[in-house]
LUMLUM-361879 format. One record per residue (C-alpha): residue in three letters; x, y, z. Coordinates in steps of 0.1 Angstrom, whole numbers, plus 5000, padded with zeros to 4 digits. Example, Ala and Ser with C-alpha at 12.3 -4.5 7.8 and 13.67 -1.06 7.14 Angstrom:
Ala512349555078 Ser513749895071 
This chain:
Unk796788851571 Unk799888601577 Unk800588441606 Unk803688501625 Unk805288241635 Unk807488351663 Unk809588191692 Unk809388611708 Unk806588611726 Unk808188561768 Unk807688221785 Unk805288401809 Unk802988721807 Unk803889041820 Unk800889251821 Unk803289611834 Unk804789531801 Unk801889501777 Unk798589701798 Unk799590091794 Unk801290031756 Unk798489901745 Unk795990171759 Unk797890441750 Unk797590271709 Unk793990231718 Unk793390581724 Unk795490681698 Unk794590551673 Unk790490631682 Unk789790281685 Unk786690411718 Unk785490761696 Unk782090711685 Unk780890791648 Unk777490941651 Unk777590981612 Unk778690631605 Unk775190461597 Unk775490181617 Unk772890031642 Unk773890241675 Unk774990101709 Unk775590351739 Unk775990301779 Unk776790621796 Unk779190551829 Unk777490631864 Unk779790941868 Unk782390881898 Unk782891171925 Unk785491391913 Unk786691311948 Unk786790921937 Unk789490661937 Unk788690341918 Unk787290131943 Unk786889741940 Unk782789811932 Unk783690091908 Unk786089831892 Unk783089551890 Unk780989801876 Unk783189971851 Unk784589581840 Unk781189481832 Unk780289811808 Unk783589791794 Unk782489381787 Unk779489491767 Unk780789771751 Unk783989541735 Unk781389291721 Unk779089571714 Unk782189671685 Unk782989341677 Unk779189281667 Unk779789601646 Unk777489871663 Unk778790251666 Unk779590231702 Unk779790471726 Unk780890451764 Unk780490761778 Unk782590861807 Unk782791171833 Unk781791281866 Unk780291401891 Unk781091771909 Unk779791581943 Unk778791881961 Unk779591771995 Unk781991571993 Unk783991851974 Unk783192101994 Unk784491922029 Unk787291842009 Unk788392242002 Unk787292302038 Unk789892112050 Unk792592222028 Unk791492592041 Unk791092462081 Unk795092402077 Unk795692772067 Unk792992892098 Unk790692962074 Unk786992922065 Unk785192922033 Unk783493252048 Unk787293422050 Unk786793442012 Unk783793462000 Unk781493261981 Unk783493371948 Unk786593341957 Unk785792991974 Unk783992851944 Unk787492941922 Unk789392771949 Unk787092491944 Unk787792451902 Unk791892491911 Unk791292161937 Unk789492011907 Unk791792071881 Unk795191991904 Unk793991711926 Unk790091571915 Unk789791301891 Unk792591061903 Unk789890791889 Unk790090901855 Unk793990771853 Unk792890451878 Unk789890351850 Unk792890361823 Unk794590101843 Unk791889891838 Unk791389921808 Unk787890111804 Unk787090171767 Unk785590491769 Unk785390741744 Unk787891001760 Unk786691291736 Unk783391331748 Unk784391311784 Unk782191501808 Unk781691701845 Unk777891811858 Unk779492171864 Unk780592201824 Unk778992481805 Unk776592261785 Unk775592021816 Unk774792341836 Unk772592471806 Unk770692171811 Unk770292181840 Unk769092551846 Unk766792431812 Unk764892151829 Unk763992341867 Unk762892651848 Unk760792381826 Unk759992181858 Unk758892541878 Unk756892651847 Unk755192331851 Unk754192381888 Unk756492031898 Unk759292231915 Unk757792461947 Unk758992581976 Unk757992502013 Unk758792462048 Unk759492052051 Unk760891812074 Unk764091722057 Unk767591552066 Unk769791802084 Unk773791772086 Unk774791992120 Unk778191952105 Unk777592022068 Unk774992292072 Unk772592142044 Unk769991912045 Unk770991592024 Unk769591362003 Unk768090992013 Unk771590811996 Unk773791092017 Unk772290922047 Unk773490602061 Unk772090422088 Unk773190172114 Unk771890032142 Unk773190242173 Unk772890172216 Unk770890442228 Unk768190482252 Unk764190412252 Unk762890652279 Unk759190632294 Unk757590972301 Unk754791072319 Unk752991372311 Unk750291522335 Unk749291352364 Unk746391082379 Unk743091082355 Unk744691312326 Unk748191142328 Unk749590952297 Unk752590732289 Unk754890792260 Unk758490662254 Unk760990822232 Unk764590762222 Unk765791142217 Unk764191302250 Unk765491642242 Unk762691652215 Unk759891712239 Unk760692042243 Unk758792082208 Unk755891842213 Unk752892012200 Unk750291752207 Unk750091332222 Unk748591142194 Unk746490802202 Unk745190562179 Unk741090682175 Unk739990302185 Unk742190252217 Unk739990172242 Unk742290272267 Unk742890652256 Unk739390702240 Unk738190912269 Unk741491142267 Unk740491252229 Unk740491612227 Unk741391682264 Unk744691822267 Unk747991732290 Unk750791942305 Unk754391902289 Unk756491862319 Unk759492092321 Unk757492362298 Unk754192412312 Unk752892452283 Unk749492262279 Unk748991992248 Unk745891842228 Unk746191442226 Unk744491372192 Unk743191072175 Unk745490972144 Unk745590632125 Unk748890612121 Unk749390582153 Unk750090222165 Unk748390082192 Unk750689782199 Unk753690002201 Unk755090102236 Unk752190262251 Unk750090292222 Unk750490672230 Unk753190872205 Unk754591202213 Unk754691472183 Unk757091702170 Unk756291832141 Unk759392032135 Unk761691742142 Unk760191432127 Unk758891332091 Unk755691152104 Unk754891382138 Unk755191652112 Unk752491502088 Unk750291422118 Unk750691762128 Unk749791862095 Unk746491652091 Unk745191792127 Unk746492212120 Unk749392172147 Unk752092422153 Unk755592322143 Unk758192452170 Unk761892452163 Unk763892382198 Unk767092362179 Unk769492592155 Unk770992472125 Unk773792322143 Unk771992112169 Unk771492332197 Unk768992372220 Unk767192732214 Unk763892712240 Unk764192962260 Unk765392772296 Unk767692592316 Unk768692392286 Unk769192652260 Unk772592682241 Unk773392272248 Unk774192092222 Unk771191812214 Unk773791532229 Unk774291762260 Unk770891842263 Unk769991482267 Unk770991342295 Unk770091692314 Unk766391692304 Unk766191302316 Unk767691422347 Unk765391712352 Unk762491512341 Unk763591202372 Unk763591472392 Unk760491522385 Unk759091182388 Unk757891212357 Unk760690902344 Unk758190592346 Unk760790372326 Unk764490362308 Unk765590062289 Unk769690082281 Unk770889982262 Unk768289992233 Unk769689932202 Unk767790132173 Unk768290252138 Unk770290612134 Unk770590812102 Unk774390952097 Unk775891162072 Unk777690972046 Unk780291232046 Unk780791352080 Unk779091022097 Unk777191272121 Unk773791212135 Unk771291352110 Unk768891582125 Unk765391572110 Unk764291982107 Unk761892132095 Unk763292392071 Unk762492622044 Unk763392472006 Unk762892351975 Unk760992061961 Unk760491821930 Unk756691741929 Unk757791361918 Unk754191231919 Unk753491241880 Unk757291221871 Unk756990931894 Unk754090781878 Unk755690821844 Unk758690621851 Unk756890331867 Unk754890321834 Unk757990281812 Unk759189991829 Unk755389771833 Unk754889861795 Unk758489741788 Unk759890071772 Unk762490011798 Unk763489641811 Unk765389551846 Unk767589261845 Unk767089061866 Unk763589121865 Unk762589021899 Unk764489341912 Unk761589531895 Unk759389521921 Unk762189731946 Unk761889941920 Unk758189971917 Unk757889991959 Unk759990281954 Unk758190491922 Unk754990421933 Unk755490561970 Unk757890781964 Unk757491191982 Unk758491481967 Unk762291541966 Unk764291831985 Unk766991951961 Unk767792231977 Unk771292251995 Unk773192542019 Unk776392512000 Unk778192691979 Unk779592471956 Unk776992341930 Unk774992441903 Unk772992781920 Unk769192791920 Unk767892981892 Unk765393171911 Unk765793551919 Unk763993781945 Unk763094151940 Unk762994411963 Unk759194351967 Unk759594041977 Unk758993911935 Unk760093581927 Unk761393481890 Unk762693141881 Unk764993281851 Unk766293051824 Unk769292971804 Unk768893241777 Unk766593521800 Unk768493831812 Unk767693911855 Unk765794161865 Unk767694461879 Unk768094461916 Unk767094111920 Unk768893891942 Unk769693501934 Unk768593241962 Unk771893141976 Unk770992751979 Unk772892501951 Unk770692201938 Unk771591841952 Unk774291701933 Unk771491391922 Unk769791641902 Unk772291721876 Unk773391401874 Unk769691251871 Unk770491411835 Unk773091251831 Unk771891061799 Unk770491301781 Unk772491591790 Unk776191471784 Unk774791381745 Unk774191791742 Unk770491851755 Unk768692041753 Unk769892101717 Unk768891901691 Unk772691731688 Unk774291451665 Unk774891291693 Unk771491291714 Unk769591201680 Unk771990931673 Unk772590771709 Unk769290841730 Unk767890631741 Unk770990501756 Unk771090071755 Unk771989961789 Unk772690131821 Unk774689971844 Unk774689981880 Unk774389851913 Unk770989731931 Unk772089961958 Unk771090301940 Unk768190151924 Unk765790391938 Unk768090701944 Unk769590761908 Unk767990511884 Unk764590671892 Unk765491021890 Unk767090941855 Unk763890811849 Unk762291071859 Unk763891341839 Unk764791161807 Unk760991071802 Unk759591441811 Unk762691601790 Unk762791361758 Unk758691331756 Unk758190991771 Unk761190831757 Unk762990661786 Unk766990731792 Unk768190331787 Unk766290051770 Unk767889781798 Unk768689861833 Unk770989591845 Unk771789511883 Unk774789381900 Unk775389331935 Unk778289411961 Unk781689321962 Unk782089131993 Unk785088902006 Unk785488562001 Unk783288442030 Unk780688682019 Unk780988922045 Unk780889312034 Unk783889472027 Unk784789712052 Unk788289882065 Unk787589792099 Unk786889452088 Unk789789462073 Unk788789262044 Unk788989572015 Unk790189501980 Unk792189751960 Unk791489691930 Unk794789911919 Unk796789701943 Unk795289391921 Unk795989501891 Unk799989581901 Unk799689211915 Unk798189041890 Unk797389201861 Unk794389441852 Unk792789131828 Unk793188891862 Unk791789141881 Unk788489221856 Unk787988801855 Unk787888751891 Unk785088971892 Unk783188871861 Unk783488491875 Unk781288551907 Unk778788871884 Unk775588681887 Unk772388911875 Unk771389111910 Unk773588881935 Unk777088991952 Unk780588921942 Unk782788721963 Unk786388771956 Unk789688691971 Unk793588691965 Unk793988331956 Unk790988351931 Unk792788671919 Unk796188431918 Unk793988161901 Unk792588381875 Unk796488511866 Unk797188191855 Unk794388151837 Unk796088421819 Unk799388231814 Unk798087941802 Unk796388111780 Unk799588301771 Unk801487981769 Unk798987791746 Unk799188081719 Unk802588081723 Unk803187701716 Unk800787761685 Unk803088071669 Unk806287851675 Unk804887561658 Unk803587731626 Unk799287781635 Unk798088021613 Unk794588161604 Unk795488251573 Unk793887971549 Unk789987871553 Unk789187581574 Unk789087241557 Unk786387041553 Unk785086801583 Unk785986491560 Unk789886631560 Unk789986641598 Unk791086421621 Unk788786331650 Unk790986541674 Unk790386811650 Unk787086751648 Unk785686751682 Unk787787091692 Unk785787271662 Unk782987091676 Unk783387221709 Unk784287591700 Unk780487561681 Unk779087501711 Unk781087751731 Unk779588031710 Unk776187971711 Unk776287951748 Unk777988271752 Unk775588441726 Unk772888321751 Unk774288421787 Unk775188741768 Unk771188821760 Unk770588761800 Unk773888951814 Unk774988641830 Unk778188741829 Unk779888441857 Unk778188241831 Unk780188381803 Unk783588341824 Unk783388011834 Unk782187921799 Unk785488071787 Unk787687971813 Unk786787591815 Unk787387561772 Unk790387741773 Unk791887561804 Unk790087191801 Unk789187171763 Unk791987401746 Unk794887401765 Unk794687001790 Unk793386821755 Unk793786991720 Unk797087161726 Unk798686811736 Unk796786611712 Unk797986881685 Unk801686871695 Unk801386491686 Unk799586561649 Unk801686841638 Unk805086601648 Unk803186341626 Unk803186611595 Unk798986711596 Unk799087021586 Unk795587111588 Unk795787101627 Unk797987401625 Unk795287531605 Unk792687451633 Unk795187501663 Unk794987841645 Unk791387921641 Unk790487781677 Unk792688061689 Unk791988311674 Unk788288271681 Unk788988191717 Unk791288541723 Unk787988711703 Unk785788541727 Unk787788601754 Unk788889011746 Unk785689201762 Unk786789021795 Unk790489011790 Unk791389271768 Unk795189341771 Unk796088981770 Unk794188931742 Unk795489211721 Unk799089111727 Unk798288751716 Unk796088801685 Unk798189081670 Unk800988821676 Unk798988511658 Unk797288691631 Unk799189001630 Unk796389221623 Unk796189571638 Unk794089531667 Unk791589251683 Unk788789531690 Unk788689561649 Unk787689221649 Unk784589091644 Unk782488861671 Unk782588461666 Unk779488311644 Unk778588011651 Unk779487761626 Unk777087461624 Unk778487261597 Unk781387171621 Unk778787061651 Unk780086721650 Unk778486481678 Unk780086171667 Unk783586341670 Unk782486481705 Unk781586131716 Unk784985951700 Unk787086211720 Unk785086191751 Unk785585811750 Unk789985891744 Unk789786121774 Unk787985961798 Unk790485631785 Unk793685841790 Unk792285961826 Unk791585631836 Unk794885471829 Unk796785781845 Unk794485681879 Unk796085361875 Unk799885461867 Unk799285651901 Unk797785361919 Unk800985111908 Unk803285381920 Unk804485541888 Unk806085901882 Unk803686101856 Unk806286111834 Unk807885821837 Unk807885571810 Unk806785221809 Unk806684951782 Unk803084861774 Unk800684631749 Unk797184841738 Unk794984621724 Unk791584761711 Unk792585131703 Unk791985281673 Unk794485331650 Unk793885721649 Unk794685751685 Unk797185511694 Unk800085731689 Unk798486021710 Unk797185771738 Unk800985621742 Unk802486051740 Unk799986161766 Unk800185841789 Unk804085801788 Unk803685421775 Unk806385261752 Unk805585021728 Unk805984671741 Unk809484461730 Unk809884121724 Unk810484021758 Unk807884241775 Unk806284091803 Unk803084251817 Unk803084311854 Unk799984481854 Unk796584471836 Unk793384741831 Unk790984681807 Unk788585071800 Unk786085051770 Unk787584701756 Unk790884841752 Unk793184661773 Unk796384821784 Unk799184561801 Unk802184771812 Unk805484601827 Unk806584781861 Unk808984571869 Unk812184761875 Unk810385101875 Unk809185111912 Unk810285031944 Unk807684751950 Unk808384661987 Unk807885061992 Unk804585041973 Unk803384761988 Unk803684902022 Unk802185202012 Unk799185052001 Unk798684782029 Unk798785142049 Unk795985282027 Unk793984992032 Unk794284962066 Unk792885312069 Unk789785202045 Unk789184882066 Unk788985092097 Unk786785382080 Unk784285082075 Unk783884932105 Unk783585282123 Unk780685342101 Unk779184992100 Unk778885032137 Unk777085352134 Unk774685252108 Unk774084932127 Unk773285082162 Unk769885122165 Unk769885442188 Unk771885632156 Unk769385532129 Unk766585632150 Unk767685972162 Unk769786072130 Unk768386322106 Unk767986132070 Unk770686362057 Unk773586222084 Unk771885852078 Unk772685912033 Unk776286052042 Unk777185742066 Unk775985522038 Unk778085692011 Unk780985682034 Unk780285282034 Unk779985251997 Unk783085481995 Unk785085272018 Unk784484922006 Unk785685061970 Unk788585171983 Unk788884842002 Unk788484631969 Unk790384881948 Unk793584861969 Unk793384491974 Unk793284421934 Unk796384681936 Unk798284421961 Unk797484141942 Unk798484251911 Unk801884391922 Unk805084191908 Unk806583971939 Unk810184131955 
């Protein structure tokens, strides 16, 4: 390959000119399609599948940036990669979606049918779902776009319809009356992830039901409730309730008559220490009503109304509320109300209405040896979380974990494959088995987690014996956020271990936090705090917008992020820009091999040096997914080492005819925009293709290490240059001079190599005949006299310093007065007492500093 050495490249980068060309050539030319035939060592992430209802949001654009990040290198290392991408068909979300779009005609999904509304459903998806698809282009997601996917294809759906007929065979899917989560809105119970909860004012009311020696205390926040208590239930070794055990109570308002039972999950230093149960309308009153043969009564229909026969029938539960408290003060039965009490309320993620727990009629995973299964495969390290302290959230979860309703009322979904005869016969059918005449399907769709809990298995062509699956499965790292730990990761676990005979779905599960604003506080629209990650990337670039996130991606902790460090991170991309293009205009090639250490100056030297130990620190962050590791790594080379030192001490060797530094300028480069492309792709293309002019950066291979070149000696010579050249620029300042102003000066004591780069960088003419030194510093034994006279306004200087150290001498006497009152030193915590003392110090260099700075200024 030659270099081309070009003055074309634009003074500034312009991602909207370079991001969609170069995507478009990516895709083109199959640089993302996956070879399963190809005989290398595989490498394969499948993407958590958006919503079909999705736009790129700033936590999709975290955790798509980081996949992308590992899949780059993963090519560059030379594995067959494969990044999977598609999505989900969301069942509820979808289906509100098309609801609405019908509500503006006046119509319902029951105006057409369950046919006809499912079509309507595909002709949404194909016109308007999917807008992330286009939004993960702009970022620059390298997925492989030919085996793209969507849990309601033809294949996905045979797997799925495979693995519950397996699963029923099995005995681990039944059917039972359970207390699940109810959406009154929706109409379908909903899954532990479709139910957010926040903490809510309501009201803790105190009952009392019967009267004088059978009477008994219990307090409630949804009051409406008691009219299906089937039973009081007391802890066994209360004292206090000991003698009421097996008695019974009347249920005001009902006159029905109670049992008060002895459970031990009952909590005796709660309230009362006496809990009222509903089995039909709570998870644990329904288990205690279980353990002691209680009946379950249903007081409300499906969409939250009362149904007890009564004064309160037909009120909504809200309604119904606030009337039985009244009826029940009327009473006197209303021993205590506490408002407001602030507790934690279940809404639907879609809707945000207040979940209803019901007893209802559906179906069920049997989780408890799937379960065990997939806490196995992570203790006996067939699968790893990273971090690795976020494996015990995930072990609290597997190893408690109850069996799972997959059952949904909706009509949009993948249909449970279970028919009913005339008799009453019940036939779970599979993929590939004809129905029986006359039978009837169960109208219910699966939860939208259970397709996609095949998600790595069934998207590589299960349950055939595929190219793909044989080459790709187990996939190498899943990516994802801590936040679905337990709701997806384990039911992928789940299924991929029972399905592909105990061979997990991902060899690495790797964690990354939220996205929160630049104070940490959670993102949030009322907040107003959201990021837009589109909006970003039209701001500042999509490779700006993926390294602001990367610099804050600690393993398991949240992002902070914020416009300026999305500003700062843009010109990280300029100077980046602006260094290569310096390079190409002043003939830096990679074309030739590197010289030998012996034919290199020290300059050259300590960059190669440098770049050695750059790699080898990236190799490592890379094996613990330290990704803001990785990106400060980068950016503090590139910006400090690269761009502040080598570029400028090059620019002075190549004037002075050394050759081989365009020879290293080269090679740094080019290994820096390798480096840097699985973070920063589109810059990175642009630039290489520019300095090497080969086809593309993702055919290149990853950076090696290259110890000969680990050169301490030339590390320490340069350090000892810099930190020489930084401390005479402290002092131009101090005397009052420009940056770039020039000054005669006499060096005495720098090497010969460096002399004519110290005197470039530091603006300092040699000294004439008649040079006079106003001004002396003396760093390292090299002593540097410059002559000022004539170059600054001295009286101006001088009473700008004599300002400056009047404000030092007063900053230490207001803290020698405070370190020498007696009061202060007693009463101060140590840390105030080490600050004040640092301020002292700080102050009394200033003080001496400043006076040398007087003294040694040239008299008017």
């Amino acid at each position: 390959m030659c270099a081309v050495t070009t003055p074309f490249l634009p003074t500034q980068y312009a991602p909207a000119d370079v991001e969609a060309r170069s995507y478009e050539r990516w895709v083109s030319e199959g640089r993302f399609t996956a070879d399963p035939g190809s005989g290398r060592e595989s490498y394969s992430i499948v993407l958590p599948p958006p919503n079909v209802t999705g736009v790129l949001h700033v936590g999709h654009a975290l955790d798509h940036t980081i996949q992308d990040v590992l899949s780059r290198r993963a090519r560059m290392l030379g594995f067959e990669t494969l990044w999977l991408p598609g999505m989900d068909h969301a069942g509820i979300a979808t289906q509100n979606v098309v609801e609405r779009e019908l509500a503006k005609s006046g119509l319902s999904r029951h105006d057409l049918g369950r046919e006809a509304f499912v079509e309507r459903v595909w002709q949404w998806k194909e016109e308007s779902g999917g807008r992330i698809l286009s939004q993960m282009k702009k970022l620059g997601d390298g997925v492989d776009w030919s085996r793209e996917r969507f849990t309601m294809d033809p294949g996905l759906s045979r797997a799925v319809q495979t693995i519950f007929k397996r699963l029923y065979d099995d005995g681990l899917i039944y059917r039972a009356e359970r207390i699940i989560n109810w959406c009154p809105r929706c109409l379908t119970a909903l899954s532990d992830i479709e139910v957010e909860h926040s903490d809510d004012e309501g009201e803790l009311v105190s009952i009392r039901y019967g009267d004088s020696a059978d009477g008994i205390v219990v307090a409630t926040t949804r009051v409406e409730t008691m009219l299906g208590d089937t039973a009081v239930a007391v802890h066994p070794e209360d004292e206090r309730y000991r003698h009421l055990i097996g008695t019974s109570v009347e249920l005001p308002l009902t006159g029905r008559r109670i049992p008060i039972v002895a459970d031990e999950h009952v909590d005796p230093a709660f309230g009362t220490g006496a809990v009222k149960v509903t089995p039909a309308h709570d998870p644990n009153d329904f288990e205690i009503g279980r353990r002691h043969s209680l009946p379950s009564m249903t007081i409300m229909d499906e969409r939250g109304a009362i149904t007890v026969p009564g004064p309160f029938e037909g009120l909504d539960r809200f309604e119904a509320r606030p009337t039985v408290v009244a009826a029940l003060r009327a009473e006197g039965r209303i021993v205590a109300e506490k408002r407001p009490y602030v507790h934690a309320v279940g809404h639907c993620s879609r809707c945000k209405t207040v979940v209803e727990p019901r007893l209802s009629l559906q179906w069920f995973v049997s989780v408890g040896p799937l379960a065990k299964e997939a806490g196995d495969a992570v203790r006996d390290g067939r699968t790893r979380i990273h971090p690795p302290e976020l494996a015990k959230r995930y072990f609290d979860w597997v190893d408690d974990m109850h069996d799972w309703c997959i059952s949904r009322q909706l009509w949009w979904g993948h249909r449970i494959p279970v028919w009913y005869g005339p008799a009453g016969e019940v036939v779970c059918v599979g993929p590939d088995e004809a129905v029986p005449e006359g039978y009837t399907q169960d109208p219910d769709v699966l939860d939208t987690w259970f397709s996609s809990g095949l998600w790595p298995f069934s998207t590589l062509g299960w349950p055939e014996s595929t190219p793909d699956l044989m080459r790709f499965y187990p996939t190498t790292v899943l990516v994802t956020g801590y936040d679905i730990l337990f709701f997806w990761v384990a039911r992928m676990m789940m299924f991929g271990l029972y399905a592909m005979d105990g061979q997990p779905p991902f060899r690495t599960v790797v964690l990354h936090g939220m996205v929160r604003d630049q104070y940490g506080k959670k993102m949030s629209k009322s907040f107003g705090n959201v990021v837009d990650p589109i909006d970003w990337i039209e701001r500042f670039g999509a490779d700006a917008t993926r390294f602001t996130l990367l610099r804050g991606a600690n393993p398991g902790s949240d992002v902070a992020i914020s416009d300026d460090w999305a500003a700062g991170s843009r010109n990280f991309c300029n100077k980046i820009w602006n260094a290569t293009r310096f390079a190409l205009m002043n003939g830096a090639t990679v074309a030739e091999p590197l010289p030998a250490p012996a034919e290199l100056t020290a300059a050259d030297r300590w960059i190669l040096s440098r770049l050695q130990t750059v790699t080898t620190s990236l190799d490592a962050a890379y094996e613990e997914f330290e990704f803001a590791k990785i990106s400060d790594a980068l950016y503090h080379f590139a910006w400090d080492e690269v761009c502040d030192w080598y570029v400028e001490l090059a620019k002075i060797q190549i004037a002075g005819g050394r050759d081989n530094t365009r020879i290293v300028l080269g090679h740094v480069l080019d290994a820096l925009l390798r480096m840097l492309h699985p973070l920063t792709p589109f810059l990175t293309e642009e630039l290489w293709r520019a300095l090497t002019g080969g086809e593309s950066i993702m055919v290149a291979t990853w950076p090696e290490a290259r110890t000969e070149y680990a050169d301490a000696a030339a590390e320490a010579e340069i350090a000892g240059v810099q930190s020489l050249i930084t401390e005479v620029r402290r002092f131009r300042s101090d005397q009052g001079l420009k940056p770039g102003q020039r000054v005669d000066a006499r060096l005495t004591g720098v090497p010969a190599e460096h002399e004519a780069a110290v005197r470039s960088l530091l603006r300092l003419n040699p000294a004439s005949e008649s040079f006079t030194p106003t001004a002396t510093l003396v760093v390292q034994e090299v002593t540097i006299e410059i002559d000022t006279a004539g170059t600054i306004d001295v009286a101006a200087e001088r009473k700008r310093m004599e300002k400056d150290l009047g404000a030092a001498r007063k900053e230490a006497a207001q803290v020698a007065a405070k370190l020498g009152n007696e009061e202060f030193m007693a009463k101060a915590p140590e840390g105030v007492v080490v600050k004040a003392r640092a301020r002292a110090a700080q102050a009394e260099a200033d003080i001496q500093r400043l006076e040398a700075q007087l003294a040694a200024l040239p008299s008017a």
